[in-house]
C-alpha positions in Angstrom: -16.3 22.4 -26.8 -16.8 20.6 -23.8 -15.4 17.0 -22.9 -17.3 14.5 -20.4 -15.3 14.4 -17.4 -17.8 11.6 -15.5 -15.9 10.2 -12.7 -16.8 6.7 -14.0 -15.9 6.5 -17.7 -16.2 2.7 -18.7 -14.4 0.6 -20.7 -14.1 0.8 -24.5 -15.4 -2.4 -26.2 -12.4 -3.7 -28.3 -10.8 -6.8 -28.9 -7.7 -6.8 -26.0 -4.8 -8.1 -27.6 -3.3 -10.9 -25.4 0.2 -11.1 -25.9 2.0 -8.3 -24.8 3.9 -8.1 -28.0 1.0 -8.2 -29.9 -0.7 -5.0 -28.4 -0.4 -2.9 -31.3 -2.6 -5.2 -33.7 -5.8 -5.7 -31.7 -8.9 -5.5 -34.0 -11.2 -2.3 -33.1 -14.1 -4.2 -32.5 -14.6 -2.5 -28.4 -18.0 -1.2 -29.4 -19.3 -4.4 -30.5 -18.4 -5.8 -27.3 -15.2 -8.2 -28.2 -14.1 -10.0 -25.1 -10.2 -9.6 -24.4 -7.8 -11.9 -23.8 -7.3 -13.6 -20.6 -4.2 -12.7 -20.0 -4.7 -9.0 -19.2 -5.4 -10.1 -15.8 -3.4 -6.4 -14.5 -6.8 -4.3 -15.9 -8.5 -3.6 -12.8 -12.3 -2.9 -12.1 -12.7 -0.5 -9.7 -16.4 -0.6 -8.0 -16.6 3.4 -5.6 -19.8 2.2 -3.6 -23.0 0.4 -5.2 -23.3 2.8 -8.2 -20.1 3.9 -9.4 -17.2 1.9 -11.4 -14.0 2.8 -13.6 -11.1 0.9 -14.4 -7.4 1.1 -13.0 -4.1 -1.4 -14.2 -1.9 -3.3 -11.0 1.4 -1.4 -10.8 2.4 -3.4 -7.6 1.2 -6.6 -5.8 -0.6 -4.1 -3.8 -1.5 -0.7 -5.9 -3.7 -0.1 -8.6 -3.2 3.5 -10.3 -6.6 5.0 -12.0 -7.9 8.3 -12.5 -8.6 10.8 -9.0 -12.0 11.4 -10.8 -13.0 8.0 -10.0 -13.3 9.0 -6.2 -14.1 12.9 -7.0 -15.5 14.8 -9.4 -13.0 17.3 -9.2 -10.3 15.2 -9.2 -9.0 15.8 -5.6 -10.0 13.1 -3.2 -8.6 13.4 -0.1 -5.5 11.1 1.0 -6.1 7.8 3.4 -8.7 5.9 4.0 -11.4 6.4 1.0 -15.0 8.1 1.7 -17.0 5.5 0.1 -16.2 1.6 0.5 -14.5 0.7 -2.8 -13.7 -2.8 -3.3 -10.8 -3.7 -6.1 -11.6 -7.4 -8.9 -7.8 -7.8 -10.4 -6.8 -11.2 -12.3 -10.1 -11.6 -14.1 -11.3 -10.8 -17.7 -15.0 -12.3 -17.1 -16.1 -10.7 -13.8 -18.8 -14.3 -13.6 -15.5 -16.4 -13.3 -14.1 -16.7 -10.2 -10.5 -16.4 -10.3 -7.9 -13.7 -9.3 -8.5 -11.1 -6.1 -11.3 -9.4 -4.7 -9.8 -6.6 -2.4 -11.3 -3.4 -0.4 -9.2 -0.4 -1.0 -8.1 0.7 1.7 -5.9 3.6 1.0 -5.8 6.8 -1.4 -2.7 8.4 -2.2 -3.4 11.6 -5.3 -0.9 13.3 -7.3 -0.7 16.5 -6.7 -1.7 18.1 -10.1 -2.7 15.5 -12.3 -6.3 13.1 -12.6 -4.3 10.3 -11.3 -4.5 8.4 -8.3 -2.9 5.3 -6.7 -4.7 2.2 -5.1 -3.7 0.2 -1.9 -5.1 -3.0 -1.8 -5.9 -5.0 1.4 -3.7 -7.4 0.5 -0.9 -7.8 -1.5 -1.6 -9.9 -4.9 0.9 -13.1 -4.5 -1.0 -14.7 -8.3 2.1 -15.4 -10.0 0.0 -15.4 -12.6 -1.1 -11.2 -12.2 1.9 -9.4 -12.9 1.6 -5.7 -12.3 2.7 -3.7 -15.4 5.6 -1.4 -15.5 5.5 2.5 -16.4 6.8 3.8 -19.9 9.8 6.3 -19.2 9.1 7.5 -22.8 5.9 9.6 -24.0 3.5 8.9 -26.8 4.3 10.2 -29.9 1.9 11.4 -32.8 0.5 9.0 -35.3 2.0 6.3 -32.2 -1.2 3.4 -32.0 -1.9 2.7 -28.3 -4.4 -0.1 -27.0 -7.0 0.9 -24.6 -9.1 -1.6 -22.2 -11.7 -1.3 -19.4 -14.5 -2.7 -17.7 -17.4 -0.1 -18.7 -20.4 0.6 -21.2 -20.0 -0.3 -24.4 -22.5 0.1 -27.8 -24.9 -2.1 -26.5 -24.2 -2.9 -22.7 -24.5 -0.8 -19.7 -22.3 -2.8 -17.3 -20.5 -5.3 -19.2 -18.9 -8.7 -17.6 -15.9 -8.7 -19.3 -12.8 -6.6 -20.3 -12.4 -5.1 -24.0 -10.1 -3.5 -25.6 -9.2 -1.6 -28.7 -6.4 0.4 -30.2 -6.2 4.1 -30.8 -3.9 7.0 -32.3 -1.8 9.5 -30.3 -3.0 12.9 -32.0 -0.5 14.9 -29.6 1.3 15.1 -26.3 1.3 17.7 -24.1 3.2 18.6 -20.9 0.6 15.9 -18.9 -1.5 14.7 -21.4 -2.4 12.5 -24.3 -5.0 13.2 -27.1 -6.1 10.0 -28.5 -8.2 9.4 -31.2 -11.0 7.1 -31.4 -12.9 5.6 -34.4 -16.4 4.3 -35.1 -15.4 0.8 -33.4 -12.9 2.2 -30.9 -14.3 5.2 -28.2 -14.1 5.5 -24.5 -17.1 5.1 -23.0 -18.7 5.7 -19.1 -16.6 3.4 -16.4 -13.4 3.8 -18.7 -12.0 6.5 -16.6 -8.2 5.3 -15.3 -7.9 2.9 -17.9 -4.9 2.1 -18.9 -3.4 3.0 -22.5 -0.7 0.3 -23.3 2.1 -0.5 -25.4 4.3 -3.2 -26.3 8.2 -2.8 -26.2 10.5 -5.5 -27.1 7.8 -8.3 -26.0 7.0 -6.3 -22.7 3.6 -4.0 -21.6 4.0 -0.5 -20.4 1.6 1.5 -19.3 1.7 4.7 -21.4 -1.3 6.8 -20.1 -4.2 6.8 -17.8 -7.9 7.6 -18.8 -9.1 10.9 -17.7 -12.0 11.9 -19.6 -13.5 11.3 -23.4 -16.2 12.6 -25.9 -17.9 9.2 -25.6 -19.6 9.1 -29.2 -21.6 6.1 -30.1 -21.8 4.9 -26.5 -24.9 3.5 -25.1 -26.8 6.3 -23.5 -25.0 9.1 -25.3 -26.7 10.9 -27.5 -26.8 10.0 -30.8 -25.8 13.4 -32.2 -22.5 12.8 -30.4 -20.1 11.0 -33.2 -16.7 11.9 -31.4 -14.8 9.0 -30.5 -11.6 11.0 -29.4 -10.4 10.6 -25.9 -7.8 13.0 -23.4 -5.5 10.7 -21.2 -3.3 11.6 -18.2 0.6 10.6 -19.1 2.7 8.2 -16.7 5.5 7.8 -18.2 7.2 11.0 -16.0 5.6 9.8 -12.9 7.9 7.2 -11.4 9.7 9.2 -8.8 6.1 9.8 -7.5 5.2 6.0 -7.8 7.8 5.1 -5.9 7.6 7.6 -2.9 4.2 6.5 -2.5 4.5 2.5 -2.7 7.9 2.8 -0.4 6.5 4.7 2.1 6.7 3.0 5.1 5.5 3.4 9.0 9.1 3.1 10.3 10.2 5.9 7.9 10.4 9.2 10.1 12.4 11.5 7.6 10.2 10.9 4.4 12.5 8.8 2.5 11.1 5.7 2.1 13.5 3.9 4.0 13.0 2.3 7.6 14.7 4.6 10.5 15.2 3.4 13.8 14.9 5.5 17.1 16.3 5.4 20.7 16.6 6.3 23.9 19.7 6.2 26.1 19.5 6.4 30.0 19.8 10.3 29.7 16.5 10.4 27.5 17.6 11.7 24.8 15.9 10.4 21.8 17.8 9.7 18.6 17.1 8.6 15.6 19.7 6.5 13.1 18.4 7.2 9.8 18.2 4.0 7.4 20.0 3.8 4.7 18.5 0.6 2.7 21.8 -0.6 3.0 22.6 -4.8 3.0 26.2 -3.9 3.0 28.1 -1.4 4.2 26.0 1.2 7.0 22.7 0.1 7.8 22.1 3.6 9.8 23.4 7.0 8.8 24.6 9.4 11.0 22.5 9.7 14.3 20.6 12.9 14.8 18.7 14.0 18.1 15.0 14.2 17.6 14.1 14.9 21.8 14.8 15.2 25.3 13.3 14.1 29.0 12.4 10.6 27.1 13.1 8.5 30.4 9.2 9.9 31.3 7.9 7.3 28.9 7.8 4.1 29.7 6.6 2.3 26.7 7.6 3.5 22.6 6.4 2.3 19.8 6.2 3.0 16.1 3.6 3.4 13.8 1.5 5.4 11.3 -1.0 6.7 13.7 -2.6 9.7 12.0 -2.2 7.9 8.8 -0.4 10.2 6.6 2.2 7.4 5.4 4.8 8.8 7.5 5.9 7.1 10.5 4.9 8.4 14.4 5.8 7.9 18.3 3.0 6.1 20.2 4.1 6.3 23.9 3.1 5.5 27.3 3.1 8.3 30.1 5.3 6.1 33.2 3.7 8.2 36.0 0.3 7.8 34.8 -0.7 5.8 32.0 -1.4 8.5 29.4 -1.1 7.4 25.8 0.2 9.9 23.5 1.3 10.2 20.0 4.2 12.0 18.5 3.0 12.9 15.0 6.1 12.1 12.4 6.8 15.3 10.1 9.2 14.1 7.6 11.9 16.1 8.7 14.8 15.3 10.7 16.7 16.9 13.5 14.4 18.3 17.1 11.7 19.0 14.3 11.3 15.1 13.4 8.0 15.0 15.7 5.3 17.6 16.0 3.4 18.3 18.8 2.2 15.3 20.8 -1.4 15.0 21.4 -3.0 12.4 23.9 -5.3 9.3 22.4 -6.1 7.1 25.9 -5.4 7.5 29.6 -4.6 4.5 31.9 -2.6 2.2 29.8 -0.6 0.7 32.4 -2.6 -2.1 32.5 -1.1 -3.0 29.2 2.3 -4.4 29.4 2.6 -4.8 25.5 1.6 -1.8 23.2 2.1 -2.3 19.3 0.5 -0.3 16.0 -0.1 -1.8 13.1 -3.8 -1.9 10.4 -4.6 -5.5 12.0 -8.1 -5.3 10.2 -6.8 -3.8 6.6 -9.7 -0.8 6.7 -6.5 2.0 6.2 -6.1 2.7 9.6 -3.8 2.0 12.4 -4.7 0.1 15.2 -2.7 -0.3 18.3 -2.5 -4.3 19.6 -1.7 -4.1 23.3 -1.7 -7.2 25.9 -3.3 -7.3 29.3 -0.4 -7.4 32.0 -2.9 -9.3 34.6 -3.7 -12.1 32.3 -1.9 -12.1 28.8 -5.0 -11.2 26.9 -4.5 -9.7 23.1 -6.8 -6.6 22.5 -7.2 -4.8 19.2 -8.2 -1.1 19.9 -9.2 -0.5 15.9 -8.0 3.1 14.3 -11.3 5.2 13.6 -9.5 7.5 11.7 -10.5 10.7 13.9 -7.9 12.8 15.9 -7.1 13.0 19.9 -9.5 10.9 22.1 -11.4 9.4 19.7 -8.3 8.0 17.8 -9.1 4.4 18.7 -12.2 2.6 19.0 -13.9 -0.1 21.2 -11.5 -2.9 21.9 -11.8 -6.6 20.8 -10.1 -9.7 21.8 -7.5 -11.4 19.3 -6.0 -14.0 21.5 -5.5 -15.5 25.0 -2.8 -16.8 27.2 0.1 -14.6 25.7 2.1 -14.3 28.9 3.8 -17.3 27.4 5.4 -14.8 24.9 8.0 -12.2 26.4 8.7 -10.4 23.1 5.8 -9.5 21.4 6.4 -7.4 18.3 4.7 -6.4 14.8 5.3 -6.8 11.2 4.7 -8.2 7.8 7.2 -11.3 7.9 5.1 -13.5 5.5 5.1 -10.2 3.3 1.1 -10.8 2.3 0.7 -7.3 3.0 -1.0 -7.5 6.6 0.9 -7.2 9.7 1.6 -10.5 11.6 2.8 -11.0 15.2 6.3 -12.0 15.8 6.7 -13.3 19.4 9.4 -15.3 21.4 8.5 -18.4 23.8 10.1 -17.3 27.1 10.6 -21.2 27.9 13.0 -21.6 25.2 13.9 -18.6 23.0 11.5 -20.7 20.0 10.8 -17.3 17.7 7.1 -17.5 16.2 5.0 -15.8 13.5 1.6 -15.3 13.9 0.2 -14.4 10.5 -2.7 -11.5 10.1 -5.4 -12.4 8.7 -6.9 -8.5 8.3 -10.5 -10.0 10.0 -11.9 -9.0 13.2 -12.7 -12.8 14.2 -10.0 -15.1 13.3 -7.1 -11.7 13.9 -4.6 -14.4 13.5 -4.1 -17.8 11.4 -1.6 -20.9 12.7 1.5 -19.7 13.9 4.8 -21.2 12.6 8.1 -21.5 13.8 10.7 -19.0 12.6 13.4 -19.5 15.0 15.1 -21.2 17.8 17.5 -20.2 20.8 16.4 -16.5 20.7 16.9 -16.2 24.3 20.4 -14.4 23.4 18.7 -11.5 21.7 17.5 -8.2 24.0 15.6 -6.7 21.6 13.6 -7.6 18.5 12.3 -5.1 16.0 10.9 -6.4 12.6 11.4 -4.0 9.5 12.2 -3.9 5.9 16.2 -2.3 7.2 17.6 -3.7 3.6 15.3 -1.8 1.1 13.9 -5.1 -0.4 10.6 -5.0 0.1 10.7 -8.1 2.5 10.5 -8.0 6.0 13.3 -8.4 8.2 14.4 -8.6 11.8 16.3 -6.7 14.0 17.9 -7.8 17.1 20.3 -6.6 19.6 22.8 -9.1 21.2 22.0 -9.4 25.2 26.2 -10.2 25.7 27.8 -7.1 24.1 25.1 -4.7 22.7 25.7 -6.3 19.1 23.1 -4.8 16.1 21.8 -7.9 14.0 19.7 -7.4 11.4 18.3 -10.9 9.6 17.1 -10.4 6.3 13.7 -11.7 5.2 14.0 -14.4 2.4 10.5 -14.4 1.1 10.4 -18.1 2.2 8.1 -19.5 4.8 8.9 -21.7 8.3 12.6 -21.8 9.4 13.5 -20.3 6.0 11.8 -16.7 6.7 15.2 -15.2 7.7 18.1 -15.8 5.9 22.0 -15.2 7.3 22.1 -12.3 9.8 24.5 -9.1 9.2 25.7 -6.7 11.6 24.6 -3.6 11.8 26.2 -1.5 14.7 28.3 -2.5 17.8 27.6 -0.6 21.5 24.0 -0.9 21.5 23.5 -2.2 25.0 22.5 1.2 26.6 19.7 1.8 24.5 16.0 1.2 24.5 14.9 0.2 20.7 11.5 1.5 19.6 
């Protein structure tokens, strides 16, 4: 017996039950072509190119999760940066209306074993009105009804508008999957695939199971013959630990534990690395480790994902000659934390500011650097390829930034694209540029974050409290004092709320 396993299942035609609670009693009219509630505005429709679609449910501001045989048809697409432009519609229903998000996907993260896949976004969804659905942390049982609802073909359509819906019947759970069973109103169809299969507990939506692939009887197109309505989904609710790694990971994360590290360099050049604990309270950095020596030859570190494998990496400047180089992260910790370096420019040193961040939101790192002779902001845009070709053609995101003499990097209005934090040298104002993730237009307005600055050495932004908001770091000029102020979530002078010490005895140090 053999089960369709099209990349681009669609969406089963049933009528979507609105309120969460009332999942279970959705009439099985998905077939006919029953619109679903508006308020299922966390079902995703997921277009891979011009020709192919499925569907995926918002499980964070900025991740959708859908089947991996959306993006291959054997179900292992690579990680990063996906082959074919795939752009992400979350917060609508009715694809003709206008409201919700319209996002490029810009990164791929797989499971391992399983037709599952999760989504990054462009941006992060800030719709308080879209609220991403949690996982189950029980499994289906037999005879349990689950609703089912997606984007694609239904009885009589080919590429429907809007979202349906319809219930169906657990027949039996295995280790990593659910059978479902259809009916002659209720079937997955083509563009279903990473659907979500939803139920209701205690007034709340989980998300139960994914779409992976389905019979597809009584869809348009199939043949007629075909009468089995039965579906096979991928389970979620054992997946969380997974979910999480992958949403937390983070590019100032060295040892692989989702949590933002901080590295070093004393006068000896030594390199160390203080682990972050995601403490607010108590240690903010675990014990040091070393992780290099005969760092005094580099003259300018920064941090970033630069080979864009979600772990974070050493982007440094050569001080006798201007070589770029990057120090590929390995997740590990100790004089194994970095890999072998491997050299991406040559004659940087007429960039006195160097800083990596995904300025244009395509999935890959791109290193922002300022001209030393003038104060002129270049973008050299990540092309995703290794050594020498690691960055692209250079284009011009501001003017007149010898003004600034702090220039750092990092999400502070937390929309998911990096901004520019940057100090006035005049008078220690602190400002936020904020990204925009466009070529033209790199940057909006900036706003004022800050005053009297001055008395800070060093100023590294970073989520140090395990939040998910952006903070700052600073180290006190007078006595070597570690500061870290914790983002609020707020905008203006509110960005950063009541700072917290961190460590004592940093003066010594230079602070990548």
């Amino acid at each position: 017996m053999h089960l369709s396993r099209r990349p681009r299942l669609a969406v089963w035609a049933a009528a979507l039950v609105a309120a969460p609670a009332a999942l279970g009693s959705a009439p099985a009219t998905a077939l006919n072509g029953a619109d679903a509630p508006a308020q299922l505005t966390y079902v995703a429709k997921i277009n891979v190119g011009e020709q192919s679609a499925c569907t995926g449910t918002l499980v964070d501001r900025q991740w959708v999760l859908t089947a991996a045989t959306c993006f291959a048809a054997d179900g292992k697409p690579p990680a990063g940066k996906p082959a074919v432009a795939t752009t992400v519609t979350v917060g609508r229903t009715d694809l003709t209306q206008t409201g919700g998000s319209v996002l490029p996907a810009i990164r791929l993260v797989p499971h391992a074993d399983r037709d599952l896949v999760l989504v990054k976004l462009a941006a992060r969804i800030t719709d308080p009105a879209i609220t991403p659905v949690r996982l189950a942390t029980s499994p289906a049982a037999a005879g349990e009804q689950l609703v089912k609802a997606g984007f694609g073909r239904t009885k009589t359509e080919w590429v429907p508008d809007k979202l349906h819906s319809a219930p169906f019947t657990v027949a039996a759970t295995t280790d990593t999957t659910v059978d479902l069973d259809g009916s002659a109103t209720a079937t997955v169809c083509k563009g279903d695939a990473g659907g979500p299969a939803l139920r209701a507990v205690n007034g709340t939506t989980e998300l139960v199971a994914v779409n992976s692939r389905s019979w597809q009887g009584g869809c348009l197109g199939i043949d007629p013959a075909e009468t089995r309505t039965g579906a096979v989904d991928t389970r979620v609710d054992d997946i969380g630990a997974w979910v999480d790694h992958a949403l937390t990971r983070d590019p100032d994360d060295f040892t692989g534990d989702g949590k933002a590290d901080l590295a070093a360099v004393k006068d000896d050049g030594i390199l160390w690395v203080y682990p972050g604990t995601g403490n607010a309270t108590g240690a903010t950095f675990g014990t040091r480790f070393q992780a290099g020596t005969s760092w005094q030859s580099q003259d300018a570190v920064t941090v970033g994902d630069l080979n864009n494998d979600g772990i974070g990496d050493l982007l440094s400047r050569q001080a006798s000659d201007g070589t770029l180089w990057v120090y590929p992260g390995t997740g590990k910790t100790g004089m194994e934390t970095f890999g072998t370096r491997y050299q991406v420019g040559r004659s940087w040193q007429t960039q006195d500011v160097t800083r990596a961040a995904d300025f244009n939101t395509d999935g890959l790192t791109d290193v922002l650097t300022r001209q030393a002779s003038d104060g002129t902001l270049w973008v050299y845009p990540g092309t995703g390829k290794p050594g020498m070709e690691a960055l692209g053609t250079r284009y011009q995101v501001g003017t007149g930034w010898k003004s600034q003499d702090v220039v750092s990097v990092g999400d502070l209005n937390n929309d998911g694209r990096p901004d520019v934090l940057s100090r006035q040298a005049s008078d220690g104002t602190l400002w936020v540029y904020p990204g925009t993730g466009q070529v033209t237009g790199a940057f909006g307005t900036r706003y004022q974050v800050g005053t009297s600055w001055q008395t800070q050495s060093a100023i590294r932004p970073g989520d140090f409290n395990g939040d998910g908001l952006t903070d700052v770091l600073s180290r006190q000029a007078s006595d070597g004092t570690l500061w870290v102020y914790p983002g609020t979530g707020k905008s203006g002078m509110q960005t950063l709320g009541t700072r917290y010490q961190a460590g004592t005895g940093w003066g010594p140090y230079r602070i990548f």
